[in-house]
GUKE-645474 format. One record per residue (C-alpha): residue number from 1; x, y, z. Coordinates in steps of 0.1 Angstrom, whole numbers, plus 5000, padded with zeros to 4 digits. Layout:
BEGIN
@num=NUM	c1=X	c2=Y	c3=Z
...
END
This chain:
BEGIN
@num=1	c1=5000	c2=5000	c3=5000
@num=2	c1=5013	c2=5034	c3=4988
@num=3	c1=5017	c2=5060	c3=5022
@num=4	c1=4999	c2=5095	c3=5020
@num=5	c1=5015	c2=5127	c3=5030
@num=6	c1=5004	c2=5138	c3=5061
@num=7	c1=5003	c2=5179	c3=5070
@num=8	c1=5034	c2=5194	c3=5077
@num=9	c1=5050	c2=5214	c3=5105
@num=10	c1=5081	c2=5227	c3=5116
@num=11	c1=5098	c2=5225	c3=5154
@num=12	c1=5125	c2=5250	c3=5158
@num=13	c1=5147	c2=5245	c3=5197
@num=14	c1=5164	c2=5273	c3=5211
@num=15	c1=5182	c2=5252	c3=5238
@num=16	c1=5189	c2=5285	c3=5266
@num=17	c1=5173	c2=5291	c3=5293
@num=18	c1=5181	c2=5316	c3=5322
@num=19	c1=5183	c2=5290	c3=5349
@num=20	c1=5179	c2=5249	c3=5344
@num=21	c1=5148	c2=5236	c3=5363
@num=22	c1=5152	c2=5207	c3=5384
@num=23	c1=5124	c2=5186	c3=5369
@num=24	c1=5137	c2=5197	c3=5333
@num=25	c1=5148	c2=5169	c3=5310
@num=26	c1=5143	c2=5188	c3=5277
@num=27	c1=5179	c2=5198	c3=5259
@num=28	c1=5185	c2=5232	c3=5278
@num=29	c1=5209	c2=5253	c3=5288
@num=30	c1=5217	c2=5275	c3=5316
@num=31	c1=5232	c2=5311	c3=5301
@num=32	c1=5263	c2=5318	c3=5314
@num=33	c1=5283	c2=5339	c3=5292
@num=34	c1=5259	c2=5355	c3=5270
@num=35	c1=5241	c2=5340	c3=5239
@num=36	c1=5252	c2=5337	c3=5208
@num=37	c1=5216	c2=5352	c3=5191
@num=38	c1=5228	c2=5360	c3=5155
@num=39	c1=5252	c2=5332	c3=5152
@num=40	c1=5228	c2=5306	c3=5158
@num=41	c1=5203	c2=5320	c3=5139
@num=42	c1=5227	c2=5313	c3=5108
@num=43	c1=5228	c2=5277	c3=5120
@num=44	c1=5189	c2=5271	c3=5124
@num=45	c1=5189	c2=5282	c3=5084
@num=46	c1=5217	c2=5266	c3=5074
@num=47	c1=5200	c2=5233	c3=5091
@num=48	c1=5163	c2=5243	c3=5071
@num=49	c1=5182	c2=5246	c3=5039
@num=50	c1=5200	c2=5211	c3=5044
@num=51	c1=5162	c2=5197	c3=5056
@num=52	c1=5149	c2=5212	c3=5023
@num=53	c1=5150	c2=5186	c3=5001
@num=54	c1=5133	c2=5163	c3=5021
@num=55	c1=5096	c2=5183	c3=5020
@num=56	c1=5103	c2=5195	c3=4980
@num=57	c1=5085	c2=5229	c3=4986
@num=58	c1=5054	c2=5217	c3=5006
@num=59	c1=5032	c2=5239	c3=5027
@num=60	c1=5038	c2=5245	c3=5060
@num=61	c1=5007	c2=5244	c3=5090
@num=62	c1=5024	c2=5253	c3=5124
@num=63	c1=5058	c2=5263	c3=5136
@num=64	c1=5066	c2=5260	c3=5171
@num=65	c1=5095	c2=5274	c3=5187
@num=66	c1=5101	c2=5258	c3=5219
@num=67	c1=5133	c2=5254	c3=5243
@num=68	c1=5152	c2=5260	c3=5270
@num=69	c1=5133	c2=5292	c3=5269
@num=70	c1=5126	c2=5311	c3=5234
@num=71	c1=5118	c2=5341	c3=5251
@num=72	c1=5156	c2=5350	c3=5256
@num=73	c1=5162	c2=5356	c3=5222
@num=74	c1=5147	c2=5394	c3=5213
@num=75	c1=5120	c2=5401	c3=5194
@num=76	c1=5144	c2=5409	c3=5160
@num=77	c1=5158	c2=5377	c3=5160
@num=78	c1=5129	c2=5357	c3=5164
@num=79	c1=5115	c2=5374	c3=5132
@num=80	c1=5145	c2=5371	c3=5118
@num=81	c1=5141	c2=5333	c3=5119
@num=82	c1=5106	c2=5333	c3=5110
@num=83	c1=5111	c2=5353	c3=5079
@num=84	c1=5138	c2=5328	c3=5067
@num=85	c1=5117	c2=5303	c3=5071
@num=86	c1=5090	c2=5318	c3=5049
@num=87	c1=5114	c2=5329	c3=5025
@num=88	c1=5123	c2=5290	c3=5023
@num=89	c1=5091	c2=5277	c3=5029
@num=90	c1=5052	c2=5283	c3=5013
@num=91	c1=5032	c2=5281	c3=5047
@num=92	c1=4992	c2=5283	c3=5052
@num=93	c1=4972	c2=5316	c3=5051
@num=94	c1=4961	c2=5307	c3=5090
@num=95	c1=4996	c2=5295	c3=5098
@num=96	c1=5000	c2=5287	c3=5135
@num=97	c1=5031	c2=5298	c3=5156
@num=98	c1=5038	c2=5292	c3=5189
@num=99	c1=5063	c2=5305	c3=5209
@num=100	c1=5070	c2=5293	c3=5247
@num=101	c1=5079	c2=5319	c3=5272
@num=102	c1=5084	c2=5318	c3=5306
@num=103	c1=5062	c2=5348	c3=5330
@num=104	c1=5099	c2=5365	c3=5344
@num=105	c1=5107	c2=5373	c3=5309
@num=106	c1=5071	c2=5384	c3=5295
@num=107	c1=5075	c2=5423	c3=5288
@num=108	c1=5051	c2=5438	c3=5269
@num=109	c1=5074	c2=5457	c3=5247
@num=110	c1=5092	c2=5424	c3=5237
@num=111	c1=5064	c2=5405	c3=5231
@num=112	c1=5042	c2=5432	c3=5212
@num=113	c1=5076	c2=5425	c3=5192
@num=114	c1=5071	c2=5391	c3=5189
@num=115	c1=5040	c2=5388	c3=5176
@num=116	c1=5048	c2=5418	c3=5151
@num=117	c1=5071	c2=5393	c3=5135
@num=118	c1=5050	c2=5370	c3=5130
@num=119	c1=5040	c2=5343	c3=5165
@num=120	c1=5003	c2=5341	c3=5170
@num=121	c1=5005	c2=5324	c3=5201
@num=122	c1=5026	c2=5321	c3=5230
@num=123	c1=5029	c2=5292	c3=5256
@num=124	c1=5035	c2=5306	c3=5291
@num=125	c1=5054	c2=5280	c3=5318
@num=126	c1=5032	c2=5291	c3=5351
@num=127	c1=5036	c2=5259	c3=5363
@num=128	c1=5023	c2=5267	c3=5397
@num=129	c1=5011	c2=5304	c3=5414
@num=130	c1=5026	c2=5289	c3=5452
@num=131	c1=5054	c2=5304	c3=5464
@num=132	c1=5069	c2=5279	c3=5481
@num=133	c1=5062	c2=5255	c3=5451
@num=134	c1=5077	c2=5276	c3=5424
@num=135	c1=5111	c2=5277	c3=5447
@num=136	c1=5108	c2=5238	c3=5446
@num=137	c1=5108	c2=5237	c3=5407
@num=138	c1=5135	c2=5264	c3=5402
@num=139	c1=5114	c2=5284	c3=5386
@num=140	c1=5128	c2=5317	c3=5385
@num=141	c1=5093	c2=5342	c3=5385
@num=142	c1=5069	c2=5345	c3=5414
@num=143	c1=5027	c2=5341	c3=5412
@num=144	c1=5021	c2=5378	c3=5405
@num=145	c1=5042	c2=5382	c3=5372
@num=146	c1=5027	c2=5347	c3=5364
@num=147	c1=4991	c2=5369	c3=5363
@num=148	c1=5008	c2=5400	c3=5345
@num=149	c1=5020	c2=5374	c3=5319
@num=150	c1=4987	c2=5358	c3=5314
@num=151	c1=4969	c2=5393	c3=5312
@num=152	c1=4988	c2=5409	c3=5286
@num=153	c1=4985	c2=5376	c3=5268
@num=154	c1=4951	c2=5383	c3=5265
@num=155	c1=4958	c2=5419	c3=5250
@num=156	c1=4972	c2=5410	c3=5223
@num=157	c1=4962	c2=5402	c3=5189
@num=158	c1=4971	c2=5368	c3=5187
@num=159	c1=4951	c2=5335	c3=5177
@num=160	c1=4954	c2=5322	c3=5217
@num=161	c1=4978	c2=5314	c3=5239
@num=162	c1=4982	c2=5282	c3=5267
@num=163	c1=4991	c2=5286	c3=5304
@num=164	c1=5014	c2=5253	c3=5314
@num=165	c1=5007	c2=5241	c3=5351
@num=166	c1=5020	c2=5210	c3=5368
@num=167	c1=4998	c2=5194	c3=5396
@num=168	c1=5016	c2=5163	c3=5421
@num=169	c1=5041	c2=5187	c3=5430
@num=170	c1=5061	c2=5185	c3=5458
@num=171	c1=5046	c2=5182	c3=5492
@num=172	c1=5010	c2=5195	c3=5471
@num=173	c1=4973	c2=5189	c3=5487
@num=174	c1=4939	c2=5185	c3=5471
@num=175	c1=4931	c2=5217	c3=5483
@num=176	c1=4966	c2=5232	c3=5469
@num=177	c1=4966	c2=5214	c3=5433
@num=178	c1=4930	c2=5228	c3=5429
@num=179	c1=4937	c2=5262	c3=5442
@num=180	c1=4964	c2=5268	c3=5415
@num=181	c1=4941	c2=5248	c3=5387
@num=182	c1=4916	c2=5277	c3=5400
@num=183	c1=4937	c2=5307	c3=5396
@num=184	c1=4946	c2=5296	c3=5364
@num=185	c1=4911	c2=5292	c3=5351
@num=186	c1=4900	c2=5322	c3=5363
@num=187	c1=4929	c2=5345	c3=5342
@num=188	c1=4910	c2=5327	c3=5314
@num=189	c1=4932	c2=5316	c3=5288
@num=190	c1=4916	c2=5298	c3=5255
@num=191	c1=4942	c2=5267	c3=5263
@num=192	c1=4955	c2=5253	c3=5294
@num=193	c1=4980	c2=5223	c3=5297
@num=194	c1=4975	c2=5206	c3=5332
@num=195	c1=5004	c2=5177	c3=5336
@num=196	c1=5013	c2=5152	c3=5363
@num=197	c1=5051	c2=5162	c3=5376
@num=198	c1=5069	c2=5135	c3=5367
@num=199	c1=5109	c2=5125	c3=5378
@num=200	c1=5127	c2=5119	c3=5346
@num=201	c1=5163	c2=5103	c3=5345
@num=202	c1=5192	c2=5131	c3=5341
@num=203	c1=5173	c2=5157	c3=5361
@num=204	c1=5186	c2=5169	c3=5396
@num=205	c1=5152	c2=5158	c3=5405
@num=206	c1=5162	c2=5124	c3=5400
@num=207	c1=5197	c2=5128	c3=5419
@num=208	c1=5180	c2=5140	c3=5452
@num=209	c1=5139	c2=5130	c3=5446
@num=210	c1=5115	c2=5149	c3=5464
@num=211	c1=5085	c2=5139	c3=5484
@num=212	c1=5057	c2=5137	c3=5458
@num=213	c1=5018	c2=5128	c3=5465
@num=214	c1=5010	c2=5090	c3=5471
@num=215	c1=4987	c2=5076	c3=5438
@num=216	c1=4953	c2=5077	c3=5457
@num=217	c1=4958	c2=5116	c3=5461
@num=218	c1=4975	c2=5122	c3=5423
@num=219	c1=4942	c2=5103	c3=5413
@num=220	c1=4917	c2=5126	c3=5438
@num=221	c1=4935	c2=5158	c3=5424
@num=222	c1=4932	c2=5144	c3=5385
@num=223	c1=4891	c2=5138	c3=5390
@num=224	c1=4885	c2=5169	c3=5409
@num=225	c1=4904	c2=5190	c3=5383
@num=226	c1=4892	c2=5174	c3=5349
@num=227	c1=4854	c2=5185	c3=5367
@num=228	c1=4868	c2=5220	c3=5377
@num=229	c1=4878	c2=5223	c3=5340
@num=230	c1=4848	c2=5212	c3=5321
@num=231	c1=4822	c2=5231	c3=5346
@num=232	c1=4848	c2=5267	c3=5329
@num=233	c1=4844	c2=5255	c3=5297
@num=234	c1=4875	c2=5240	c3=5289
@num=235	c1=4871	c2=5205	c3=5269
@num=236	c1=4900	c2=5176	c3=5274
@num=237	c1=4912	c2=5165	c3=5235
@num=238	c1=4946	c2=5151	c3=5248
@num=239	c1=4961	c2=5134	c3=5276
@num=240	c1=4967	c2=5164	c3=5296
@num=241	c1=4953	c2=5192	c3=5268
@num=242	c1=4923	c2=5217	c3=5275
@num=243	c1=4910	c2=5241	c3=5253
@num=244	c1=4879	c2=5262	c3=5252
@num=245	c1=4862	c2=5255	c3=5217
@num=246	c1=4885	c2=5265	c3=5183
@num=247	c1=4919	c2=5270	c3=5202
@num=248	c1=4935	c2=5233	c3=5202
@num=249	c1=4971	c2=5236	c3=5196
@num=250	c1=4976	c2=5229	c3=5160
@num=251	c1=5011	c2=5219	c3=5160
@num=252	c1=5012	c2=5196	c3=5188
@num=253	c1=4974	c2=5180	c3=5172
@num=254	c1=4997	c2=5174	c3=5141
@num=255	c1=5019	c2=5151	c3=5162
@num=256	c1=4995	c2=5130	c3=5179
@num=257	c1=4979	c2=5127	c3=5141
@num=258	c1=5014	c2=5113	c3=5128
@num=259	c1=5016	c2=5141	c3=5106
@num=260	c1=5051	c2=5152	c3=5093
@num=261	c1=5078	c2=5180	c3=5114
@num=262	c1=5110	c2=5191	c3=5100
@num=263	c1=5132	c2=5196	c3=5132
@num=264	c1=5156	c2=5226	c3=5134
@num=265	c1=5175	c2=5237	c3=5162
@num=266	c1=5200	c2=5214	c3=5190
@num=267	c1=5186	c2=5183	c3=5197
@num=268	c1=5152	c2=5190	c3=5176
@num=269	c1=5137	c2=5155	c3=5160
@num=270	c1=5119	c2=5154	c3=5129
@num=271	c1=5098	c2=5127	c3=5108
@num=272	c1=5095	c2=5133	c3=5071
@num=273	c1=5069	c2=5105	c3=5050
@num=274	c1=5088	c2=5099	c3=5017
@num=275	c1=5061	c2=5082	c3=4996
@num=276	c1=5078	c2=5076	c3=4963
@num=277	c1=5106	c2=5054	c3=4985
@num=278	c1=5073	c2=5039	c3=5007
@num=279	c1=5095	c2=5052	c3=5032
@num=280	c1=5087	c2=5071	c3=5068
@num=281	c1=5121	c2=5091	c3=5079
@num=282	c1=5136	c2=5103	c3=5113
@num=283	c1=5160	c2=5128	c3=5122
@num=284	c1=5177	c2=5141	c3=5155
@num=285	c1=5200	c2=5170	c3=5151
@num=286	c1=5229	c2=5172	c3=5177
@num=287	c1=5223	c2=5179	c3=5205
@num=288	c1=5246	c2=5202	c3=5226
@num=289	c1=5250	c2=5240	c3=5210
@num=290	c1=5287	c2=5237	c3=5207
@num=291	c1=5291	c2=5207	c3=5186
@num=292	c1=5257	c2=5219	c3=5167
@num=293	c1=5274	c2=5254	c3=5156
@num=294	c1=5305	c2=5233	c3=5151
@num=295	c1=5303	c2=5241	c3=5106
@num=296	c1=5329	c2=5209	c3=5101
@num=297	c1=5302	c2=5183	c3=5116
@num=298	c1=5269	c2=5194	c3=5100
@num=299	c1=5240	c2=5194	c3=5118
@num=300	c1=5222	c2=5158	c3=5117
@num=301	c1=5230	c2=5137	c3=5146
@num=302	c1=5206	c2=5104	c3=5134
@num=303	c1=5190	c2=5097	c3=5103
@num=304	c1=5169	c2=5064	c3=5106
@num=305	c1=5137	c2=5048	c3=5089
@num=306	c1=5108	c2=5038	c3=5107
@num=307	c1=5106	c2=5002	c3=5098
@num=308	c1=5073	c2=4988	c3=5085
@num=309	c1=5068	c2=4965	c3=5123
@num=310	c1=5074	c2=4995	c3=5139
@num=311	c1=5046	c2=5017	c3=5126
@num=312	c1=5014	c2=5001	c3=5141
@num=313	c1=5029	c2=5011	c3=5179
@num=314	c1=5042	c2=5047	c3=5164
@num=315	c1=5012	c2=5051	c3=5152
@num=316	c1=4986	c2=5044	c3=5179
@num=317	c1=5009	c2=5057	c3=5205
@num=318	c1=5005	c2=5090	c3=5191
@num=319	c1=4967	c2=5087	c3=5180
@num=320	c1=4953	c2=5072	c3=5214
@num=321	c1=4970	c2=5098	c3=5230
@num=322	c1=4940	c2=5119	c3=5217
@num=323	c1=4904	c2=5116	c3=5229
@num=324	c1=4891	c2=5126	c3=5194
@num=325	c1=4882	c2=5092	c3=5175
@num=326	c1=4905	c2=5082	c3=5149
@num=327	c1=4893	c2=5077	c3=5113
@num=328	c1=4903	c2=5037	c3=5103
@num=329	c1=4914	c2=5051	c3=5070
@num=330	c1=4941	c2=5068	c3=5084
@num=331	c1=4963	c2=5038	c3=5096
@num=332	c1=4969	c2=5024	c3=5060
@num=333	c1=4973	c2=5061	c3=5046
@num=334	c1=4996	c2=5072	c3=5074
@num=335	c1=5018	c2=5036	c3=5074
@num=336	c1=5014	c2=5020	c3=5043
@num=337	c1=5001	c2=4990	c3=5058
@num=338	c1=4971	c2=4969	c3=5056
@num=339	c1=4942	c2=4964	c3=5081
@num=340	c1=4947	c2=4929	c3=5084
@num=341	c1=4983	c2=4934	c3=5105
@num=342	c1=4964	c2=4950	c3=5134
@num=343	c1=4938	c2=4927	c3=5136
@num=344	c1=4943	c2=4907	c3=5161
@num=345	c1=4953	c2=4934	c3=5188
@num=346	c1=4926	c2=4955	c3=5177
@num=347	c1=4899	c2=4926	c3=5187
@num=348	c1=4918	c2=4925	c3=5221
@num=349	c1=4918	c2=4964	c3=5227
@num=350	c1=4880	c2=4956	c3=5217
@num=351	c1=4874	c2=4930	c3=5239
@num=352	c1=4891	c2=4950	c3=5269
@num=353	c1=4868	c2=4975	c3=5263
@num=354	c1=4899	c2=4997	c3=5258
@num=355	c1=4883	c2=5010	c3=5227
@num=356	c1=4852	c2=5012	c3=5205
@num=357	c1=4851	c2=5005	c3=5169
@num=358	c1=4827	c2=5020	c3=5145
@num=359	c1=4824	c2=5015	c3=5107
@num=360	c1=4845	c2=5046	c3=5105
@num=361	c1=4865	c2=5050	c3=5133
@num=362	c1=4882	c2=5035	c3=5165
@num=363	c1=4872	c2=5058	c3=5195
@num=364	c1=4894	c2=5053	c3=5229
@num=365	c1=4876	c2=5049	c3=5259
@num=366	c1=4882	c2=5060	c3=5297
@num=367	c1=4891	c2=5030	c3=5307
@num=368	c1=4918	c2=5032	c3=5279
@num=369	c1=4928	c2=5066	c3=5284
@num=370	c1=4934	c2=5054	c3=5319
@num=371	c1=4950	c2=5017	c3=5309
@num=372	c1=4969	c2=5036	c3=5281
@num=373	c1=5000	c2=5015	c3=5286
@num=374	c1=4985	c2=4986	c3=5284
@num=375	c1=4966	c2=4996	c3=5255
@num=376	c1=4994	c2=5006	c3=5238
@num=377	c1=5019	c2=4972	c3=5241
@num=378	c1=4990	c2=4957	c3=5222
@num=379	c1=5005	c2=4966	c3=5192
@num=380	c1=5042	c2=4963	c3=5196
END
């Protein structure tokens, strides 16, 4: 069966950050001797130009500039980027771009700037409005620019913007995980992302772990929140992904749909669909900013395919991440494989009552959003 090319987007990393979290396994640095703005700039376009080939002119849907934290870089460079991208690339009419910020560098000068070049919506890392819990998680602003940040958010003209919060923090109650989930509903933002903590290897988190909430509590805050959210309004579409209606995030929608992302930037990963070779493609770019800006390397770090046994569990791993159901048609478009070699698991997910299956579509259920693992080795 002949694959079918998916939307595209485009992931750029800017890997600095003023301060490294201790929860934070994302490819970040801490600045300690000034940023090298215009020099990597060159790089991220010299690494679109070498990525070119790949997508032969097609259109792009969403960018999404994430880090470390984006916001460090002004608001010239970051047009600067995004106009060499569109002087490279066609891109939609609507084109989405996000941009993540972080509240202690949201200035309304800079990012009036921002969105003059060109980003339509901005991701802010709140992550909590406690005191005492933002100290835990390194983060560097306090609760009341976290408010300013959201506020002039909503004053300017962009298509939305998300507030990022963590709940089963360190030490956190009920009555604490709800009372930030609150605070953030009531600034009213169009998106909110609300996420379990989580201690990831390579973190100092997981050097010296902290004292989080037992599973019985972690499972009271999740209930009481998902109700606190759809009594304002905000409908769950993703694992931990709210939005009021219209204002899903594009670019991360195009993920969990295995669509296409060229990957710029230290680190960044990418997966192209190459029809004419029935080929799916991955790339990682390297990873650390001195070996990336090194000119006698290049920038690709791995180049590999996505082998025909391995697309069923790519595949659903991204799409049951999504409550939305999930037309049949687009396994065999999006793979290139038949029906018949999911089968078998798909009868068991069935049987499990992990999922319902229509004529047109497989729909996830609750008990599979909440068995998602196991719903998921299914089809390795």
């Amino acid at each position: 069966m002949s694959l079918s090319l998916p939307p595209l987007s485009l992931y750029i990393h800017i890997p600095w950050c003023i301060q490294k979290c201790p929860y934070c396994d994302f490819n970040s640095h801490a600045v300690k001797q000034g940023i090298p703005e215009q020099e990597y700039i060159a790089h991220l376009l010299a690494d679109l130009d070498q990525d070119l080939p790949l997508v032969a002119g097609r259109q792009l849907s969403s960018i999404f500039i994430g880090g470390g934290t984006p916001s460090v870089f002004s608001a010239a460079g970051i047009t600067q980027i995004l106009d060499g991208v569109k002087q490279r690339l066609p891109v939609a009419a609507d084109l989405e771009v996000t941009m993540e910020a972080n509240p202690g560098t949201f200035e309304a000068e800079r990012f009036a700037g921002y969105v003059a070049g060109g980003v339509t919506r901005f991701s802010i890392g709140v992550q909590s409005f406690q005191t005492q819990q933002l100290s835990a998680l390194g983060r560097i602003h306090n609760a009341e620019e976290a408010k300013a940040a959201a506020r002039l958010a909503a004053t300017l003209p962009l298509q939305s913007f998300n507030l990022d919060l963590m709940h089963g923090l360190p030490g956190q109650t009920l009555t604490g995980a709800l009372a930030d989930l609150q605070q953030a509903i009531d600034l009213n933002p169009p998106h909110l992302s609300w996420y379990q903590l989580t201690i990831e290897p390579n973190t100092a988190f997981a050097s010296r772990p902290p004292v989080l909430p037992e599973d019985e509590l972690l499972w009271d805050i999740q209930q009481h929140g998902a109700e606190l959210l759809a009594a304002a309004g905000y409908q769950q579409y993703e694992t931990s992904a709210y939005s009021k209606a219209g204002h899903q995030c594009r670019h991360n929608l195009n993920y969990w749909r295995y669509g296409d992302y060229l990957g710029i930037g230290c680190g960044a990963h990418g997966k192209i669909t190459l029809p004419s070779r029935n080929s799916i493609l991955r790339t990682v770019k390297i990873k650390h900013p001195k070996g990336y800006m090194d000119l006698s390397r290049g920038y690709l770090d791995e180049r590999t395919q996505v082998e025909p046994e391995d697309r069923p569990f790519e595949f659903f791993m991204n799409r049951f991440r999504l409550l939305e159901p999930c037309p049949i048609s687009d396994f065999s478009a999006l793979t290139g494989l038949p029906l018949s070699v999911i089968s078998s698991p798909l009868a068991e997910a069935e049987q499990k009552q992990l999922i319902t299956v229509s004529h047109e579509h497989w729909q996830i259920t609750a008990k599979g959003a909440r068995y998602l693992n196991d719903l998921l080795t299914l089809f390795i």
